[in-house]
KETORGU-202300 format. One line per 5 residues: number of its first residue (from 1); their letters; for each residue x, y, z of N, C-alpha, C. Coordinates in Angstrom, 2 decimals. Layout:
BEGIN
NUM	A	X,Y,Z,X,Y,Z,X,Y,Z; ...
//
This chain:
BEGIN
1	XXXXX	-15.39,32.05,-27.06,-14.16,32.31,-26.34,-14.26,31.84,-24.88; -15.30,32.54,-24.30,-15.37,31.63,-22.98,-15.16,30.45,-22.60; -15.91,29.16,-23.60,-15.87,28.01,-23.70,-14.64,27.28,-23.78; -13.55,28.17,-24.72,-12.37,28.01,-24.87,-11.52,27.83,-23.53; -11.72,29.20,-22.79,-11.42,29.62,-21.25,-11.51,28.58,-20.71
6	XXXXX	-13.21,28.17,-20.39,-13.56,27.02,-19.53,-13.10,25.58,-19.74; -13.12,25.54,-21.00,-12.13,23.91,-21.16,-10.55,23.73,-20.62; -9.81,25.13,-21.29,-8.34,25.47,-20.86,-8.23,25.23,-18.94; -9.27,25.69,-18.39,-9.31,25.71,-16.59,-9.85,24.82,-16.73; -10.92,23.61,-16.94,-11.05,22.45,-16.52,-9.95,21.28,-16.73
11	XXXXX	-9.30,21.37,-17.84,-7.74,21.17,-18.31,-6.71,20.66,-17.20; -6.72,22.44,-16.94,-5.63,22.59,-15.80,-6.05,21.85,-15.14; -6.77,22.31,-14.19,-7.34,22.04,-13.32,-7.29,20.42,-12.44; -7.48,19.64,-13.69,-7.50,18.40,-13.59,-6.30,17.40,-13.80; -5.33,18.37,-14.36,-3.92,17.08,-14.24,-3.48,17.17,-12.77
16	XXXXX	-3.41,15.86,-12.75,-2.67,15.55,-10.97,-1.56,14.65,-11.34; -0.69,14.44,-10.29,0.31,13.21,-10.47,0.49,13.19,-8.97; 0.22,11.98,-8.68,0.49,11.50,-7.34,0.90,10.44,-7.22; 2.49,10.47,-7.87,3.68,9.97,-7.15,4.20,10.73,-5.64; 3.75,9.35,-5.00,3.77,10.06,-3.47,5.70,10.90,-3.20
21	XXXXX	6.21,10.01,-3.92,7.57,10.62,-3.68,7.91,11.73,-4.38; 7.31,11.49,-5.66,7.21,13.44,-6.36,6.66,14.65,-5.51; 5.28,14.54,-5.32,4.47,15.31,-4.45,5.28,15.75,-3.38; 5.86,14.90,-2.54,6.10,15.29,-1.10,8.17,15.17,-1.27; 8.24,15.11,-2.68,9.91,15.34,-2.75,10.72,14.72,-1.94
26	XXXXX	10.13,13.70,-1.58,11.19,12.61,-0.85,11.74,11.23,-1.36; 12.35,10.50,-0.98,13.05,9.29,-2.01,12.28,8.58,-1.57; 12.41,6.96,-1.77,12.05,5.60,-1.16,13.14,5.21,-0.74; 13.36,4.94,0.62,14.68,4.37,0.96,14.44,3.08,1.95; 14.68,2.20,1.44,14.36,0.71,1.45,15.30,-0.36,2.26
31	XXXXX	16.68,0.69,2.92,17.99,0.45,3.02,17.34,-0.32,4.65; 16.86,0.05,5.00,16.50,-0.45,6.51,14.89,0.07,7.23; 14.19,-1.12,6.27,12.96,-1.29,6.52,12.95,-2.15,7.90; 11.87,-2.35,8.36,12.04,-3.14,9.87,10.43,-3.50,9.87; 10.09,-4.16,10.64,8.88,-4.76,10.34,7.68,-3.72,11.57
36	XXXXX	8.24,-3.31,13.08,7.73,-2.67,13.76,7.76,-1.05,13.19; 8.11,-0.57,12.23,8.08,0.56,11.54,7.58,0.72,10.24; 8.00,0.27,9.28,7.44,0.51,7.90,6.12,-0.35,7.55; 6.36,-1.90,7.90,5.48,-2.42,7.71,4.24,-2.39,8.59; 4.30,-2.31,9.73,3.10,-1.74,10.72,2.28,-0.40,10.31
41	XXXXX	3.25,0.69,9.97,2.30,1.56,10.05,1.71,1.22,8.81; 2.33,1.04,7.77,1.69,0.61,6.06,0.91,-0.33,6.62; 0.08,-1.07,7.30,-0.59,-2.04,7.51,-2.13,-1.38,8.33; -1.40,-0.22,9.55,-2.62,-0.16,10.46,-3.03,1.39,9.74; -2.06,1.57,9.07,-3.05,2.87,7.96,-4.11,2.61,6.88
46	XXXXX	-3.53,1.37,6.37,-4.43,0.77,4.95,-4.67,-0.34,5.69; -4.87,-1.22,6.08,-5.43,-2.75,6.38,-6.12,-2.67,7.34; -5.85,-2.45,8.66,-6.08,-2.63,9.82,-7.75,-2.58,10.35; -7.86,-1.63,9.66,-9.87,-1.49,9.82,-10.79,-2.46,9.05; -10.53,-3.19,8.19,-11.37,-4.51,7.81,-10.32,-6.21,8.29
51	XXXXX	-9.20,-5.99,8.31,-8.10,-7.80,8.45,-7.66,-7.16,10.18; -8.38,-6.96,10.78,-8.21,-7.29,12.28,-9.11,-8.33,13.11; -8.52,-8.83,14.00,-9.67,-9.51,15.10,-10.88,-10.47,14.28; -11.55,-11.06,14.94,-12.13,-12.05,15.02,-12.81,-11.95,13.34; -13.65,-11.01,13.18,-14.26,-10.47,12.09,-13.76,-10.21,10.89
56	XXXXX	-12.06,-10.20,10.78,-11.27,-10.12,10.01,-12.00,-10.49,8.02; -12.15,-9.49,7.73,-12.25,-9.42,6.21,-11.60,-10.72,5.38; -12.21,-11.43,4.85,-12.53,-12.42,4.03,-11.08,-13.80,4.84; -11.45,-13.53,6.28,-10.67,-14.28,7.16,-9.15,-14.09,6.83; -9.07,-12.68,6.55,-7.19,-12.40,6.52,-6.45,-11.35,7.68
61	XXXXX	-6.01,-12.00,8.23,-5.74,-11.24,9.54,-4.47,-9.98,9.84; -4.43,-8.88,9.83,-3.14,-8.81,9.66,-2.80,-7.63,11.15; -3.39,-8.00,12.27,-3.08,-7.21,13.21,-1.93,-7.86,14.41; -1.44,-8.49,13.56,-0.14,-9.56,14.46,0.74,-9.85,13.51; 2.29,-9.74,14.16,3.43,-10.24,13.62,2.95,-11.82,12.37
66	XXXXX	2.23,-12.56,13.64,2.61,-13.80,13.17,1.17,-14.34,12.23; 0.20,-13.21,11.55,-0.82,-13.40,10.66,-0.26,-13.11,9.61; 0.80,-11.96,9.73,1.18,-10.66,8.38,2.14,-11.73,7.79; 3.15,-12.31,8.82,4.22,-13.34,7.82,3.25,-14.28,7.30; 2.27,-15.23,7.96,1.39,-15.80,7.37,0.91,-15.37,6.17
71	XXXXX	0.18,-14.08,6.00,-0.18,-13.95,4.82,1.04,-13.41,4.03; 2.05,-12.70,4.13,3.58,-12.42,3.07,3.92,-14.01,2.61; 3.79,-14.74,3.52,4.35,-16.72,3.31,3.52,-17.47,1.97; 2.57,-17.15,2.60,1.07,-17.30,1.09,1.03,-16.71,-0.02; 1.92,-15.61,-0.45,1.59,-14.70,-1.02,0.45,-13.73,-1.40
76	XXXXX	-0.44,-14.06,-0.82,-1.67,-13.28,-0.58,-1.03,-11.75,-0.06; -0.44,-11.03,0.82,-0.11,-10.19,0.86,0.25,-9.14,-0.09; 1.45,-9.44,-0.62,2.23,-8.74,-1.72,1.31,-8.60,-3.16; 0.32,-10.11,-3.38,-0.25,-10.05,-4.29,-1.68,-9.12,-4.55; -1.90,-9.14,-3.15,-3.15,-7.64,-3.19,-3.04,-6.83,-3.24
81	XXXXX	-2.02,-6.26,-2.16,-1.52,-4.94,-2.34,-0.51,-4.22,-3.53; -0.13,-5.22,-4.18,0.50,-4.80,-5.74,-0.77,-4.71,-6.57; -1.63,-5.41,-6.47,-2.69,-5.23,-7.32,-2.41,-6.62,-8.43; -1.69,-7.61,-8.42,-1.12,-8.71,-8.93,-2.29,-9.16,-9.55; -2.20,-9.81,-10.83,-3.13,-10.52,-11.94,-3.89,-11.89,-10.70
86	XXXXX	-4.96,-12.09,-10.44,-5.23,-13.60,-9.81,-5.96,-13.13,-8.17; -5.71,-11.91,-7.91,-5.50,-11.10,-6.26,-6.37,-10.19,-6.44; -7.53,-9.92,-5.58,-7.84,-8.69,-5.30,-7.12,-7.31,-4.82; -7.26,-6.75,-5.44,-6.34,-5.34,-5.14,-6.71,-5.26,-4.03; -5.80,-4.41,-3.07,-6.26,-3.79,-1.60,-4.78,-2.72,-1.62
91	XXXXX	-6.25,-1.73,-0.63,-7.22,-1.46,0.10,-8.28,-1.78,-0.82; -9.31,-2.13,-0.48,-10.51,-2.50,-1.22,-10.98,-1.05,-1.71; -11.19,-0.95,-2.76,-12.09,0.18,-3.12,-11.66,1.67,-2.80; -9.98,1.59,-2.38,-9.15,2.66,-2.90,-8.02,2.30,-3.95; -7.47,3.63,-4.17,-6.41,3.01,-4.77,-5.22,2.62,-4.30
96	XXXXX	-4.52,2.18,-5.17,-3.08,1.22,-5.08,-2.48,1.94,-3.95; -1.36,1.15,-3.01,-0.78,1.73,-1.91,0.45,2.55,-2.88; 1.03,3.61,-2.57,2.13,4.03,-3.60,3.54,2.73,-3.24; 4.25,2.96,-4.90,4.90,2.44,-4.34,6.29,2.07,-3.65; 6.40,3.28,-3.17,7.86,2.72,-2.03,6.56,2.36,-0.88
101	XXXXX	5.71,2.58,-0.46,5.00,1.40,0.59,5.16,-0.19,-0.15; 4.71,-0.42,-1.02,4.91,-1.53,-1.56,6.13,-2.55,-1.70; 7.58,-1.41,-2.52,8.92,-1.69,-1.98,9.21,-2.15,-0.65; 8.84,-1.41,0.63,8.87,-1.71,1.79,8.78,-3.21,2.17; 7.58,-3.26,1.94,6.65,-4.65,2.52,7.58,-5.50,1.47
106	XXXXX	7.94,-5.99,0.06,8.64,-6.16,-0.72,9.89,-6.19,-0.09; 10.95,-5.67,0.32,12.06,-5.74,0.62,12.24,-6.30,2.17; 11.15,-6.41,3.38,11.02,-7.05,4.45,10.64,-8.29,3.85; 9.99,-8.65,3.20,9.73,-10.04,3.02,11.09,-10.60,2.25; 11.73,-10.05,1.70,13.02,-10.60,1.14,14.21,-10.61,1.80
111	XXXXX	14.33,-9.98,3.16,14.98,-9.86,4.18,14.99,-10.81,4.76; 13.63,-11.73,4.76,13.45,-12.91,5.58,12.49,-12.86,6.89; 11.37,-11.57,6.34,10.36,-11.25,7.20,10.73,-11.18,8.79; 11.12,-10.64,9.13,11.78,-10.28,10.61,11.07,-9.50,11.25; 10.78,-9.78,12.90,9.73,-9.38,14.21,11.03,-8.28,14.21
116	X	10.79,-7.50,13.78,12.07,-6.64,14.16,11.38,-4.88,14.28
//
């Protein structure tokens, strides 16, 4: 019976769902992304500590306007951080960014990537 117990609470215990917009009960709203807001902070939260400055991680830069359109232009951007077939996933060695961050960066680049 115990054993029973202990499987039933390791069970529980262990379902998670972390849909960031479930969890924290908020939408994705995509209506007016801007590049000095959504895409910056999604960048200097997850990117910013290996694709900055000189040292920049596997030479991808993304601590400037004009590296980040560079890499969104290449598709290297969108294709890491979606986790895209051909692309290293990023953040390296976490998981996937959720995704209305992803939408974000996704809907500024279809905007026509704007210093905005």
């Amino acid at each position: 019976m115990k054993l029973i117990v202990a499987i039933g609470i390791l069970f529980l215990c262990s379902c998670t769902y972390n849909k960031e917009e479930l969890l924290y009960n908020n939408t994705c709203d995509t209506s007016n992304v801007k590049y000095s807001v959504q895409v910056t902070n999604t960048l200097n939260a997850n990117c910013i500590s290996c694709h900055a400055g000189a040292t920049a991680s596997g030479g991808i830069m993304l601590d400037d306007y004009t590296s980040v359109r560079a890499a969104a232009i290449s598709g290297r951007l969108l294709g890491a951080i979606s986790h895209a077939p051909g692309y290293r996933g990023m953040p390296d060695l976490a998981p996937k960014l959720p995704e209305c961050r992803i939408a974000e960066i996704r809907t500024w680049m279809r905007n026509g990537m704007l210093n905005n």
